[in-house]
C-alpha positions as CSV (number, residue, x, y, z in Angstrom):
1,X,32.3,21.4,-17.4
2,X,33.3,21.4,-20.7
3,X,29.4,19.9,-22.0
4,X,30.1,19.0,-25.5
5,X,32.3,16.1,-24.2
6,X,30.3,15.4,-21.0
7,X,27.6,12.2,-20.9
8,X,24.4,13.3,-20.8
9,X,23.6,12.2,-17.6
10,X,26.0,15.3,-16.3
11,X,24.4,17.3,-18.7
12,X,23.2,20.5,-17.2
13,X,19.0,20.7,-16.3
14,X,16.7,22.0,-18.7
15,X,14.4,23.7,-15.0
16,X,15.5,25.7,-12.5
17,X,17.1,24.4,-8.9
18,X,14.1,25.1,-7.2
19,X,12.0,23.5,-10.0
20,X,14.0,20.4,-10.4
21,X,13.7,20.1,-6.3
22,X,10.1,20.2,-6.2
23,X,9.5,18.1,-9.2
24,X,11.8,15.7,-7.4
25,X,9.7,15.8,-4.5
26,X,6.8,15.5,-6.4
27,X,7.5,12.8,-8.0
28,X,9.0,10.7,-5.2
29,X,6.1,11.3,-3.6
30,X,4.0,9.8,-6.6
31,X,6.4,7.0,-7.0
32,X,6.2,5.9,-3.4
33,X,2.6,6.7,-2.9
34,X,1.4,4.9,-6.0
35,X,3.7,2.2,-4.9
36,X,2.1,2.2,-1.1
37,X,-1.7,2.2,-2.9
38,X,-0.8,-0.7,-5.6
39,X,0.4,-2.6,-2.5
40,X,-2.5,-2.2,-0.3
41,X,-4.9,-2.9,-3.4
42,X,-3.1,-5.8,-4.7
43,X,-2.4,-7.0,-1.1
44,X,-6.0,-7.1,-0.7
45,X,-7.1,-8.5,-4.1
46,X,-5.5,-11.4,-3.4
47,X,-6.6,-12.2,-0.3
48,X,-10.1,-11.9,-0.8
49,X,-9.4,-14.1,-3.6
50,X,-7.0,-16.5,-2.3
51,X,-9.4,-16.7,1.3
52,X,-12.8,-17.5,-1.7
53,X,-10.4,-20.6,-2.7
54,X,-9.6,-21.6,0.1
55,X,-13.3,-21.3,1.7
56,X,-12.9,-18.6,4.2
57,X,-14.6,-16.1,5.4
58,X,-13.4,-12.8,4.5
59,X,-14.4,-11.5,7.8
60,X,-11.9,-13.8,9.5
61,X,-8.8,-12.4,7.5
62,X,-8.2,-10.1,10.5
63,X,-7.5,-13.0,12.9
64,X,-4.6,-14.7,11.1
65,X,-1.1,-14.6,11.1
66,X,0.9,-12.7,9.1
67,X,2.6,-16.1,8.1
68,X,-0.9,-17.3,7.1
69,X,-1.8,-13.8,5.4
70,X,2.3,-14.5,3.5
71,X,1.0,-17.6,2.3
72,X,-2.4,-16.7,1.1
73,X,-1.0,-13.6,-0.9
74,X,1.5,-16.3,-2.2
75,X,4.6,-15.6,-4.6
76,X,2.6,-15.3,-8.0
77,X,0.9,-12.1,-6.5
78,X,4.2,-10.8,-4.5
79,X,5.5,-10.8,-8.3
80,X,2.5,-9.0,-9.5
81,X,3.0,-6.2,-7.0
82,X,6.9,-6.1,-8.1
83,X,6.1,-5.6,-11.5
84,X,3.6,-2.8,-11.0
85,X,5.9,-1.0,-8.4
86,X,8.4,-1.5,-10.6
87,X,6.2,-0.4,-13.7
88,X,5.5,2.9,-11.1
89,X,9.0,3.7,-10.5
90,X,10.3,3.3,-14.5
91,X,7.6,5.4,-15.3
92,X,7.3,8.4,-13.3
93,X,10.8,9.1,-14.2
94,X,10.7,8.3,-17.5
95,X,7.4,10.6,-18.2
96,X,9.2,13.8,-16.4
97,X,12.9,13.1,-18.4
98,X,12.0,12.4,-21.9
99,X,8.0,13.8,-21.8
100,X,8.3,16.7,-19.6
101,X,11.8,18.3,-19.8
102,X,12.1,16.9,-23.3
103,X,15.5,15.4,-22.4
104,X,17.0,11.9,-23.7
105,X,16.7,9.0,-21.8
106,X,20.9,8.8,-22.0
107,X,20.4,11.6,-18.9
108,X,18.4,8.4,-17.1
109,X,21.4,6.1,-18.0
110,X,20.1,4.3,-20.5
111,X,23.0,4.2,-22.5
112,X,25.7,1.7,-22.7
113,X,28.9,2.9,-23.8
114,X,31.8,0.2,-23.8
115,X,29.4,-2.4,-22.6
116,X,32.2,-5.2,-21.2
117,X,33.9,-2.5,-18.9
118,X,30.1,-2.0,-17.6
119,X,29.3,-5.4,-16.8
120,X,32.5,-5.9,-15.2
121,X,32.4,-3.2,-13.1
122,X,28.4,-4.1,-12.1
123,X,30.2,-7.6,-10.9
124,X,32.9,-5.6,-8.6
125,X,30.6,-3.1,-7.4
126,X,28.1,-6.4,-6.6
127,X,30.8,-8.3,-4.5
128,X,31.3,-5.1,-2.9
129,X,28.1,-4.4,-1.8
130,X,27.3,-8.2,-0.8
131,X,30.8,-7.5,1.9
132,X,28.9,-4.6,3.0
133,X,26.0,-6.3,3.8
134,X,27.4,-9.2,5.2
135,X,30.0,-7.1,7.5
136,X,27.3,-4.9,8.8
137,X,24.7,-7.8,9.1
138,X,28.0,-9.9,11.3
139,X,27.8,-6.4,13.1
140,X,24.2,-5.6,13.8
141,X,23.9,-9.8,14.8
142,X,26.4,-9.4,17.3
143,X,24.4,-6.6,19.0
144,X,21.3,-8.9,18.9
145,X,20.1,-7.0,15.9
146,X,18.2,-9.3,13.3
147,X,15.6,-7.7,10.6
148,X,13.2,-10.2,9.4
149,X,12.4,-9.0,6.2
150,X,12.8,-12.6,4.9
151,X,10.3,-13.7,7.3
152,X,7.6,-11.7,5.5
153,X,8.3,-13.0,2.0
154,X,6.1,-16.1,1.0
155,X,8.8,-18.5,0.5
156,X,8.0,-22.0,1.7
157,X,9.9,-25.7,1.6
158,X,9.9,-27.2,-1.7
159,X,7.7,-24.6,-3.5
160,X,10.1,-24.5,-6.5
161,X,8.0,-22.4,-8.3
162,X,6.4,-20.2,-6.2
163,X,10.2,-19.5,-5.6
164,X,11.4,-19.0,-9.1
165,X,8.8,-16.4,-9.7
166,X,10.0,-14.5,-6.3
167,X,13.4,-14.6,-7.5
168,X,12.5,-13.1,-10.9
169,X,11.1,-10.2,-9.0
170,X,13.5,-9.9,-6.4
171,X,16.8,-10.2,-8.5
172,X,15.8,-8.8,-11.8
173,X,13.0,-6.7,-11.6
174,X,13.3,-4.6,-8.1
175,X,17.0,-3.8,-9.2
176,X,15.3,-2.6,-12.6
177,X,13.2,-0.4,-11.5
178,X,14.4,1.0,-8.3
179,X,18.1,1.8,-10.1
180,X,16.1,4.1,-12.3
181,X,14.1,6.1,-10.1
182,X,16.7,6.3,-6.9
183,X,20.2,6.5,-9.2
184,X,19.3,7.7,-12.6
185,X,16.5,10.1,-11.6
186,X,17.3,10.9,-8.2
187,X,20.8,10.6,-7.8
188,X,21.6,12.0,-11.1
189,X,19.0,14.7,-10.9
190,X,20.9,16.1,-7.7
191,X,24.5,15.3,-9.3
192,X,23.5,17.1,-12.0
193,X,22.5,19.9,-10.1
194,X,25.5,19.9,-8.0
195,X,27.9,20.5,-10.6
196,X,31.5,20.5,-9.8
197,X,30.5,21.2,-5.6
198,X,32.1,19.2,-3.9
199,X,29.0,19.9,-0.6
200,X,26.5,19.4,-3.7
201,X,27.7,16.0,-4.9
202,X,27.9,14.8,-1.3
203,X,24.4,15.8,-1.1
204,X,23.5,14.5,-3.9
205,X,25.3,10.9,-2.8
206,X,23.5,11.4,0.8
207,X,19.9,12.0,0.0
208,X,19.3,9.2,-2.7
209,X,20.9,7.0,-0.6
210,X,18.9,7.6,2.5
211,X,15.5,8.0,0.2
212,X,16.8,4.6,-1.3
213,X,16.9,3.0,2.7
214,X,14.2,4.6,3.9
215,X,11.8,3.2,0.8
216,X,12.3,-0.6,2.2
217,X,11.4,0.8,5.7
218,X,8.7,-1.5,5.3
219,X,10.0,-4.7,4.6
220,X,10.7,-5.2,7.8
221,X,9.0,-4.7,11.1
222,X,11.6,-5.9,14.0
223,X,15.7,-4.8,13.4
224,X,14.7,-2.6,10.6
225,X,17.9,-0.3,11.5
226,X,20.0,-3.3,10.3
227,X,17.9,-3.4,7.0
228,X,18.3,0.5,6.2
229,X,22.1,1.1,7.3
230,X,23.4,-1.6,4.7
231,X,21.2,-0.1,2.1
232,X,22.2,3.3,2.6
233,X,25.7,2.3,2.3
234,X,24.6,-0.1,-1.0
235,X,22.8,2.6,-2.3
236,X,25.8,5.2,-1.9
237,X,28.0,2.0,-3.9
238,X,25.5,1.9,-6.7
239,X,25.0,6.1,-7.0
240,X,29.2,5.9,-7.8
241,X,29.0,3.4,-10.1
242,X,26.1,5.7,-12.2
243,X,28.1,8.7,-11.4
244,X,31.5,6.8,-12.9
245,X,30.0,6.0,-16.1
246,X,26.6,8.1,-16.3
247,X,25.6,4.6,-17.2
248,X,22.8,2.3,-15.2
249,X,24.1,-0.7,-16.0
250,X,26.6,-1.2,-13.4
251,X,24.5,-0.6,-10.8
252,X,21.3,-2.5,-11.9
253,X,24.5,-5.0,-12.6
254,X,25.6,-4.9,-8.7
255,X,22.0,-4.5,-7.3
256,X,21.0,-8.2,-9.5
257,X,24.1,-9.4,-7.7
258,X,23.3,-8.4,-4.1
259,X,19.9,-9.4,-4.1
260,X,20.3,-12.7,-5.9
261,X,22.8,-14.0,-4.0
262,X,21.4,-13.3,-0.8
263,X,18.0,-14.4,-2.0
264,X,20.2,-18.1,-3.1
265,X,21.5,-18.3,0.5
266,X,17.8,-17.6,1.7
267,X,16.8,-20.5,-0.2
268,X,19.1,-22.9,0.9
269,X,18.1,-22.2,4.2
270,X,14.4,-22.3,3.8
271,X,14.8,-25.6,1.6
272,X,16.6,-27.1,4.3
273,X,15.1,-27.0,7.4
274,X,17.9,-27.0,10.3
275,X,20.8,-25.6,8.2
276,X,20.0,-21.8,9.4
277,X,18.8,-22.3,13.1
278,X,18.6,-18.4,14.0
279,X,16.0,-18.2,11.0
């Protein structure tokens, strides 16, 4: 690789191979840790809070639903948990690029180099990735496979707002902050460490996808196969459109796309009641 001409994100690593992979471990295991805790501690901030409010007893939390426990949590502190994970994930890889290996960010993907060709290949990769998840989703439905990931967001009829802010954190925020850790850290971490291998790119393409799929293992409790094979294959999508360009922005692009529009369809369902029978 000729590396006076090559982005940075191809760049080659400041550390050793077997340093990088155990800072990469490390640090996924911060990220999602971290992550885990702020969930559990937010999770249960606001339900002490929310049950105060609404007059009940603490001690009685146990015994409801999770649809109850959904709506006491409500959207306002769903986005509060986005933005910290989020927060987590932007972060840890931002403290171990530009603090600890005294690298540019550029190696992350923050840079933006003939911006219109990014944004419009963020919008082909997106329609891509919403055909993958709708042909495998048509697939996985007609094996009597159904995730219900939707099922545990608190999304009700006619709560506009409560919506809106979900939305921000679904469709801007998650795509933020997960494209940096999972593409431009992990994925470009392992690229870069791959070199011109062909085995080592595919390695590189494999793992962050499947770390990507298995980090929403629990958004879901029933069909969660049909929630982590579409993103695998998503997150194999976004990884070449980082790879392309050594740019983020066609895959926090594509990732904006895929969750926002499926997040509108979910809407339309929930805001009419009968339209989406199998919900």
């Amino acid at each position: 690789m000729n590396t006076l001409n090559a982005p940075a994100s191809r760049l080659p690593l400041p550390a050793s191979p077997r340093a990088t992979i155990g800072a990469l471990v490390a640090d996924l295991l911060i990220a999602l840790g971290a992550a885990l805790a702020l969930s559990a501690a937010v999770v249960g901030a606001m339900l002490v809070l929310r049950a105060a409010q609404a007059g009940i007893d603490p001690s009685a939390l146990g015994q409801l639903s999770a649809r109850e426990i959904t709506r006491l949590i409500g959207a306002d502190g769903m986005l509060a948990l986005l933005v910290l994970q989020n927060l987590v994930f932007i972060g840890v890889a931002v403290v171990r690029v530009r603090v600890l290996r005294r690298e540019p960010l550029a190696v992350l993907g923050f840079s933006a180099p003939q911006p219109l060709r990014l944004v419009a290949l963020g919008v082909g990769l997106g329609l891509l990735a919403l055909f993958l998840n709708g042909i495998v989703g048509v697939l996985f439905i007609s094996f009597g496979v159904r995730q219900n990931q939707a099922a545990l967001y608190p999304l009700f009829p006619g709560d506009y707002a409560g919506q809106a802010l979900f939305f921000l954190g679904a469709a801007v925020l998650a795509p933020i902050g997960e494209e940096v850790l999972f593409r431009g850290y992990l994925f470009g971490s392992l690229r870069r460490l791959a070199k011109e291998s062909r085995a080592g790119i595919a390695v590189a393409y494999g793992v962050s996808a499947l770390v990507f799929a298995l980090s929403h293992s629990l958004a879901a409790t029933e069909g969660l196969i049909g929630l982590l094979v579409p993103s695998f294959l998503i997150g194999l999508v976004f990884a070449w459109g980082f790879d392309r360009t050594g740019s983020l922005i066609p895959a926090i692009i594509a990732h904006a796309i895929n969750n926002g529009v499926a997040f509108l369809a979910l809407l339309t369902c929930i805001n009419n009641p009968g339209m989406c029978p199998q919900m």
